[in-house]
RODO-2510 file (C-alpha; in nm, 4 decimals, decimal comma):
residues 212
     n   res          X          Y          Z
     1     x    -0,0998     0,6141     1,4156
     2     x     0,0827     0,6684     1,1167
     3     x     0,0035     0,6589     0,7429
     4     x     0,2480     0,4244     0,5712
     5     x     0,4005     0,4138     0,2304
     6     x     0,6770     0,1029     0,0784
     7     x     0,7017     0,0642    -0,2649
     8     x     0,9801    -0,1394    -0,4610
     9     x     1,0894     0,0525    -0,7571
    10     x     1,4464     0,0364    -1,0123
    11     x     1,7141     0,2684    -1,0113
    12     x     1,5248     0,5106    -1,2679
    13     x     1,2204     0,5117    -1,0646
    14     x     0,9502     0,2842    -1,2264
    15     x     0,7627    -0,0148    -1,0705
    16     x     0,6447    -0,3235    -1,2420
    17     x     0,3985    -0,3006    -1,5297
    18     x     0,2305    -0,4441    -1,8215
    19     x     0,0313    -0,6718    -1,5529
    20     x    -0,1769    -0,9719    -1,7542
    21     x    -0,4616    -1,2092    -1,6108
    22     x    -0,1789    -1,4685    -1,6275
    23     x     0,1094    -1,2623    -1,4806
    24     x    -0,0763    -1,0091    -1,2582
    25     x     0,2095    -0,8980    -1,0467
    26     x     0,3571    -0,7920    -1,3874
    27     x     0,6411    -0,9089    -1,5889
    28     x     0,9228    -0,7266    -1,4132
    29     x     0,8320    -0,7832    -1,0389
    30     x     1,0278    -1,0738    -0,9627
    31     x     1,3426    -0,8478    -0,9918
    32     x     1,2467    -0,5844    -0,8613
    33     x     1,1564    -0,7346    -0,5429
    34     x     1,4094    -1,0232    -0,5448
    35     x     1,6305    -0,8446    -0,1959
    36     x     1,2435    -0,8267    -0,0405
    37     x     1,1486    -1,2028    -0,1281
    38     x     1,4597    -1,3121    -0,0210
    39     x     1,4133    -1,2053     0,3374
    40     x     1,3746    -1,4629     0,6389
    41     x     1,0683    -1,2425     0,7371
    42     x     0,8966    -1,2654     0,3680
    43     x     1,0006    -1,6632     0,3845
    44     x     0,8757    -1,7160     0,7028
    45     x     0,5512    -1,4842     0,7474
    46     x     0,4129    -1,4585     0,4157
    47     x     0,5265    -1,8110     0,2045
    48     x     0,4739    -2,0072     0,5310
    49     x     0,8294    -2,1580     0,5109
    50     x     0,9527    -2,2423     0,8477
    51     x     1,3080    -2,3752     0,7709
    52     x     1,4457    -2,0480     0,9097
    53     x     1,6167    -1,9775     0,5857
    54     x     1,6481    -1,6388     0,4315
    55     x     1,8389    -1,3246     0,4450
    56     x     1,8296    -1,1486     0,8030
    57     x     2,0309    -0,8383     0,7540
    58     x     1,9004    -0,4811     0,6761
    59     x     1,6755    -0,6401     0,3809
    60     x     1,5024    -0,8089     0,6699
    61     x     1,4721    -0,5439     0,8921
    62     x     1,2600    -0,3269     0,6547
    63     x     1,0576    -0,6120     0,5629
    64     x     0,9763    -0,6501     0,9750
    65     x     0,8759    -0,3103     0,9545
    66     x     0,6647    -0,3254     0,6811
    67     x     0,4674    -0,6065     0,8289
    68     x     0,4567    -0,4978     1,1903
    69     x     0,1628    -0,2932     1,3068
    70     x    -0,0708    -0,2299     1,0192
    71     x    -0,4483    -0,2408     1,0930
    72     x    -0,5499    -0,1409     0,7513
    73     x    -0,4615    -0,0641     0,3820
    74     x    -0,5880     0,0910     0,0756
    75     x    -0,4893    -0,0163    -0,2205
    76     x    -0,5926     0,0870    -0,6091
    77     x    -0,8025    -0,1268    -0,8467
    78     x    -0,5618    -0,2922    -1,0440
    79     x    -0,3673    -0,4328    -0,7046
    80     x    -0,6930    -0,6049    -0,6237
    81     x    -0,7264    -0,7267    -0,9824
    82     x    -0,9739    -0,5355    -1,1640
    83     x    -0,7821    -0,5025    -1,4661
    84     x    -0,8154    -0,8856    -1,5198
    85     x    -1,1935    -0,9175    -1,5577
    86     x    -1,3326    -0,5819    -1,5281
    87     x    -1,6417    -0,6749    -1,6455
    88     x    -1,7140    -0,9651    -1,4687
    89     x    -1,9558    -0,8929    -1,1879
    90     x    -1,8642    -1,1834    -0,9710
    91     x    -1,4985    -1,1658    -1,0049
    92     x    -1,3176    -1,2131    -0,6336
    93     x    -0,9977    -1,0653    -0,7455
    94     x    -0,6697    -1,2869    -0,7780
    95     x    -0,5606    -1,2605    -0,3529
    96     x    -0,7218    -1,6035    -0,3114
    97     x    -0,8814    -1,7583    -0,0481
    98     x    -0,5905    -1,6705     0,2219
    99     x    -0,4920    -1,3191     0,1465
   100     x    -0,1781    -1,2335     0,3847
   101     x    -0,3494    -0,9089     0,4631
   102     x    -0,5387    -0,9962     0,7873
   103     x    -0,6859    -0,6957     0,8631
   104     x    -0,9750    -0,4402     0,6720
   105     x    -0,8502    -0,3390     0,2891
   106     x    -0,9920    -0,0797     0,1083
   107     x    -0,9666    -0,0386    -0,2508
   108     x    -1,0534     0,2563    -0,4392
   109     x    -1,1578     0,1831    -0,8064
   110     x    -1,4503     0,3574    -1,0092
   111     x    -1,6424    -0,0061    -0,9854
   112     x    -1,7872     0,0750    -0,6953
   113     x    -2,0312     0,0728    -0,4891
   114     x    -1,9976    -0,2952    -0,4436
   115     x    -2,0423    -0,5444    -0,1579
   116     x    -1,8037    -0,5733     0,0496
   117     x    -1,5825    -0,9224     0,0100
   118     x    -1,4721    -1,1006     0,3047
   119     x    -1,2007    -1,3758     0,2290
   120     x    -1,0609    -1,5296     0,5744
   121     x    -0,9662    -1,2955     0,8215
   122     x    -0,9862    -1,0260     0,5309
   123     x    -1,2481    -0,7755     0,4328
   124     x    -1,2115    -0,6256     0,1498
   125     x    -1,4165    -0,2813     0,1157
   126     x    -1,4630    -0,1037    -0,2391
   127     x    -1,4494     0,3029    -0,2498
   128     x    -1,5027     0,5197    -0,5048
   129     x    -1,4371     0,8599    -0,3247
   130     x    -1,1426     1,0612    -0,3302
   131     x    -0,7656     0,9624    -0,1109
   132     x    -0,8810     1,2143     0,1977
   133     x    -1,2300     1,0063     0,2345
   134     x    -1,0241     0,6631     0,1739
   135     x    -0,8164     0,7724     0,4516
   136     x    -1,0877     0,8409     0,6928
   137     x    -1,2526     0,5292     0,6237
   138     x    -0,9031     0,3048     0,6840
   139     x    -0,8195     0,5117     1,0092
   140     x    -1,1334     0,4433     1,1591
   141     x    -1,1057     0,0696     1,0340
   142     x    -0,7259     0,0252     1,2038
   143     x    -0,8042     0,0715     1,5487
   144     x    -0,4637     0,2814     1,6298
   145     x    -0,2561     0,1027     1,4482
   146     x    -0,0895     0,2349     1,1394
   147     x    -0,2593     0,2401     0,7633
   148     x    -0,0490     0,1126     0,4500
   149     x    -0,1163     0,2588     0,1517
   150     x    -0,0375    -0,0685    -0,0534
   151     x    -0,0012     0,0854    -0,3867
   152     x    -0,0137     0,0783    -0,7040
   153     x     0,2062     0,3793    -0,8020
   154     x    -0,0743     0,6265    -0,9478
   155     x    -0,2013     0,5806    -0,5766
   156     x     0,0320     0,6035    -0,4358
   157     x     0,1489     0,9505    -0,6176
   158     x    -0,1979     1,0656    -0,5657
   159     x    -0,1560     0,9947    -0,1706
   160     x     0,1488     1,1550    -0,1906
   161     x     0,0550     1,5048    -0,3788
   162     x    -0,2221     1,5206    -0,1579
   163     x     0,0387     1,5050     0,1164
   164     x    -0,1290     1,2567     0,3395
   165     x     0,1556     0,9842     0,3656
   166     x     0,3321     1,0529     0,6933
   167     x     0,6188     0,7765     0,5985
   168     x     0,7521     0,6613     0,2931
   169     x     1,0234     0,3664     0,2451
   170     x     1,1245     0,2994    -0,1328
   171     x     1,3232    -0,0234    -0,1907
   172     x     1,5406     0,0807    -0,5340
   173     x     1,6576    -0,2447    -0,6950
   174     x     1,9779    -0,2171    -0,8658
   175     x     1,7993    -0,2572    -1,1784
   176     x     1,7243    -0,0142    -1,4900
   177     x     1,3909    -0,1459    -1,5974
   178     x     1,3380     0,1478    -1,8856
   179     x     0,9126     0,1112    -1,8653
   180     x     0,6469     0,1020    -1,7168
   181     x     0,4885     0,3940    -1,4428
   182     x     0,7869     0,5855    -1,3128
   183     x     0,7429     0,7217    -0,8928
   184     x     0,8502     1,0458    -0,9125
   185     x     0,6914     1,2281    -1,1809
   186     x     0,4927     1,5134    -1,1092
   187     x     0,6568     1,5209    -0,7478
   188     x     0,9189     1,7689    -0,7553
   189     x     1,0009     1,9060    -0,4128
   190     x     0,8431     1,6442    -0,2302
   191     x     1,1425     1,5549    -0,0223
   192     x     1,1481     1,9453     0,1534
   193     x     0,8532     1,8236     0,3357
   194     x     1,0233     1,5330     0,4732
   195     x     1,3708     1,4171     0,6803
   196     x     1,5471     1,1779     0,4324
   197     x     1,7641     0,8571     0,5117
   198     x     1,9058     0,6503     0,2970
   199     x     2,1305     0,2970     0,3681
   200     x     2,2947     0,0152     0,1044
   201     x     2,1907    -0,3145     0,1882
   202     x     2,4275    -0,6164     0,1166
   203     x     2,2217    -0,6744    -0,1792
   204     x     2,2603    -0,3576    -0,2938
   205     x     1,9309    -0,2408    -0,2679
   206     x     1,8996     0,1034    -0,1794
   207     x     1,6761     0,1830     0,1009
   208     x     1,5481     0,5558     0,0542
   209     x     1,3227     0,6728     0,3952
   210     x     1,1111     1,0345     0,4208
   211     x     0,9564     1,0604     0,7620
   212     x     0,7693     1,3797     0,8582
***
């Protein structure tokens, strides 16, 4: 069992932001995760498109191993959608009625406690306890297989400074995006904790890896 972490970030280290009701992936995701989307694996497992068409070089390969052997993820608030309608008691977040999770997801937001949601063959549980506590919860959820820690970036920095992510994988676009919440602040050092890969894809995303 390891603890996963993949984000897709821009060549000066920030993710998407400025997320909206009406755009809540945010308004710069579409390039920054245009090498990911583009994948025969993202086609195929996650838009349900069958034609076989896609990308299927080292793009592909990372997004196989971001899919493969999860059994449970935490992610924060605002992934689930809490920054939409935070005050609306009944409000399901904005996964749908299909979310391509599968497995338990916990989500750590200050809303809690709240009844759990189930939505398919997806539960999702709300936390309000620290990343340590999250963790034990999602281990004991996964059944042996690895846990994702799904993001957004201020969890996944907190994940990260308290030195609980085992693997990290950072797709860098070759994009200067200027805004939003930048990765690395606040983590100097990190990488002396860590062995440290990196690889060029055709599309020129970088592909940065830390394992322990």
């Amino acid at each position: 069992m390891a603890v996963r972490l993949d984000l897709n970030i821009s060549l000066d280290g920030f993710a998407s932001g400025n997320q909206t009701p009406d755009n809540p992936m945010g308004e710069d995701w579409s390039p920054l995760m245009a090498a990911y989307t583009a994948t025969r694996t993202m086609r195929e497992r996650v838009f349900r498109d069958t034609s076989g068409a896609g990308t299927r070089g080292m793009d592909d390969k990372h997004a196989r191993e971001y899919l493969d052997a999860i059994g449970a993820e935490i992610l924060g608030a605002g992934m689930f959608g809490f920054h939409s309608f935070p005050d609306d008691p009944d409000w399901q977040g904005w996964w749908g009625d299909e979310p391509p999770f599968h497995f338990p997801v916990f989500v750590l937001t200050h809303r809690a406690p709240r009844p759990s949601l189930r939505k398919s063959d997806t539960t999702f549980h709300f936390l309000s306890v620290s990343p340590e506590k999250a963790l034990d919860r999602a281990v004991d959820a996964a059944g042996g297989k690895d846990v994702r820690i799904g993001g957004g970036i201020r969890v996944a920095r907190d994940f990260l400074k308290a030195g609980l992510i085992d693997t990290l994988h950072v797709w860098i676009a070759p994009i200067i995006l200027g805004r939003g919440v930048r990765l690395w602040d606040d983590l100097r050092g990190l990488e002396s904790g860590y062995e440290v890969t990196s690889e060029t894809s055709e599309s020129g995303t970088i592909h940065v890896t830390l394992s322990r």
